[in-house]
Each structure stands twice: as C-alpha cells, then as structure tokens.
C-alpha positions in Angstrom: 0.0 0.0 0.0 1.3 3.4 -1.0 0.3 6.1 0.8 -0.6 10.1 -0.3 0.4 12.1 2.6 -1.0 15.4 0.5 -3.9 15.4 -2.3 -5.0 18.6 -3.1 -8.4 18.6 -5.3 -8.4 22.6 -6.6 -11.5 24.1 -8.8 -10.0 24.4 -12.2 -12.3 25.7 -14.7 -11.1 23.6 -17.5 -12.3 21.1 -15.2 -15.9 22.2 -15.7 -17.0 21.3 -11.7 -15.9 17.8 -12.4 -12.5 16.8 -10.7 -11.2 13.3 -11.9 -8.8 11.2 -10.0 -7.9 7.8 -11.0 -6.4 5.6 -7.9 -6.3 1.6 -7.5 -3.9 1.6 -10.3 -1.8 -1.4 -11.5 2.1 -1.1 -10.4 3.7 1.9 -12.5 0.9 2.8 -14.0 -1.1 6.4 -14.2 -3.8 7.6 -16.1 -4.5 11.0 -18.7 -7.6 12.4 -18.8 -8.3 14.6 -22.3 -11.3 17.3 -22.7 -12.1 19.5 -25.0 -12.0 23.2 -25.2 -15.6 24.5 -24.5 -18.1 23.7 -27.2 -16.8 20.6 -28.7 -18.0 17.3 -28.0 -15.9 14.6 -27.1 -17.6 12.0 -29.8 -17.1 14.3 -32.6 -13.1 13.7 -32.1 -10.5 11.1 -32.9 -8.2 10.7 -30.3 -4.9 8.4 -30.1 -2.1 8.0 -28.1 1.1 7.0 -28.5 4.2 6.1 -26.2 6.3 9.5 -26.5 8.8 9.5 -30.0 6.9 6.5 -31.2 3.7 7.7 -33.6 3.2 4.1 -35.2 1.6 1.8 -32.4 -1.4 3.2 -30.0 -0.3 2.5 -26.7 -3.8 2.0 -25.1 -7.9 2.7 -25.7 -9.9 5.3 -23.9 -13.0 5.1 -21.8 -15.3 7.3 -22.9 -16.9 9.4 -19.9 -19.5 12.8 -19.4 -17.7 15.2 -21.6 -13.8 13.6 -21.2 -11.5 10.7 -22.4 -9.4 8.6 -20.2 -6.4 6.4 -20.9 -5.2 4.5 -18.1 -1.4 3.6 -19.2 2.1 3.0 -18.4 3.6 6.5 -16.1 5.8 8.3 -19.0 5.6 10.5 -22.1 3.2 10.4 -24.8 2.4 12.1 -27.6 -1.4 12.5 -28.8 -3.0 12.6 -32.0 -6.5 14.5 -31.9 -8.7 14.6 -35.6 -11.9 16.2 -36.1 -13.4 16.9 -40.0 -10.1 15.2 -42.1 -7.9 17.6 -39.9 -5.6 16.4 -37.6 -2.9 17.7 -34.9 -0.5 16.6 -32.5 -0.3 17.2 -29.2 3.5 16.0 -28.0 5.3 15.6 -24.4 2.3 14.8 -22.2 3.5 13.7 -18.8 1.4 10.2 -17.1 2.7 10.2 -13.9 2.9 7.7 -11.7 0.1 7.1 -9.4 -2.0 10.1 -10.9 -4.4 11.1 -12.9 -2.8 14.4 -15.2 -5.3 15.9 -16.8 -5.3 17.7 -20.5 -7.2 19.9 -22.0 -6.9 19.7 -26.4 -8.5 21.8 -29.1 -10.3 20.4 -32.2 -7.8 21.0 -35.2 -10.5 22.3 -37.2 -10.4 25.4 -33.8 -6.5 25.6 -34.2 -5.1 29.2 -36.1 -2.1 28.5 -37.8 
C-alpha cells in the first residue's frame, strides 16, 4: 500500500466542476484524462495515443466518460493525435505520472489558427 500524505483537489475551470482522480492503479501505472476546449463534443473527435517518439503503435484505448476521455497507461511520455473533419494535430510531451491522474485539456484541429 502506497500512501498520499497530501492530495490537493483545486476548482479548475477547464475542469468544468468535475474533478477526476484515477487511484487503484496497477504497479507503474497512471492515467490521462483529455477534454475539449468549450463547445466541442468529445464523440465528434479522434483521439490516439502513442508512447512518446513512437507515432506508429497506440499505446492504449480510452473510456469514454461525461464530456472527457481517459487512458489508463504505463507512467511516461506520450504524444497524442487528436482529428476532427479530415484535420488532424498533435499534441506532443504529455506527462502520465505515476500514481496520478494528469489531466489535458486539447483543441479540435479544425479550432486551431495556424
């Protein structure tokens, strides 16, 4: 048993009122949660995620929840792949840490300015 001496649950409001934390996981695992910006659905994405530098093999599938996606996966880097309407962009670098639940919020690329 591993024990949190401090967990400290702020209001975030990219959380929209709805904090998330994953626990019970699996030995050196952690899990990402990804939500849209405001105003986009979560079922009108495509969303994959890759072990960091790799880009080839998905390195899990997300539960869909209210409004959010979560990966539960090994603690490291990844990079993510978000599509929306035949465009696409990549969201690099995101940190799964150990134990926790990181939380990411991603735009649709059809929102992104160049």
């Amino acid at each position: 048993i591993r024990w949190s001496e401090r967990l400290l649950v702020l209001d975030y409001p990219d959380e929209g009122g709805q904090h998330l934390e994953v626990t019970n996981f699996k030995s050196g695992f952690g899990a990402l949660q990804l939500r849209p910006q405001p105003g986009v659905d979560v079922g009108q994405l495509s969303v994959a995620v890759f072990a960091g530098g790799d880009r080839v093999v998905e390195a899990g599938k997300p539960r869909t929840g209210d409004g959010y996606l979560l990966f539960v996966l090994p603690a490291g880097k990844y990079d993510v792949l978000v599509a929306q309407g035949g465009q696409s962009v990549w969201v690099a670098d995101i940190d799964v840490p150990l134990d926790r639940t990181r939380l990411k919020q991603i735009a649709a690329p059809a929102s992104r300015r160049p």
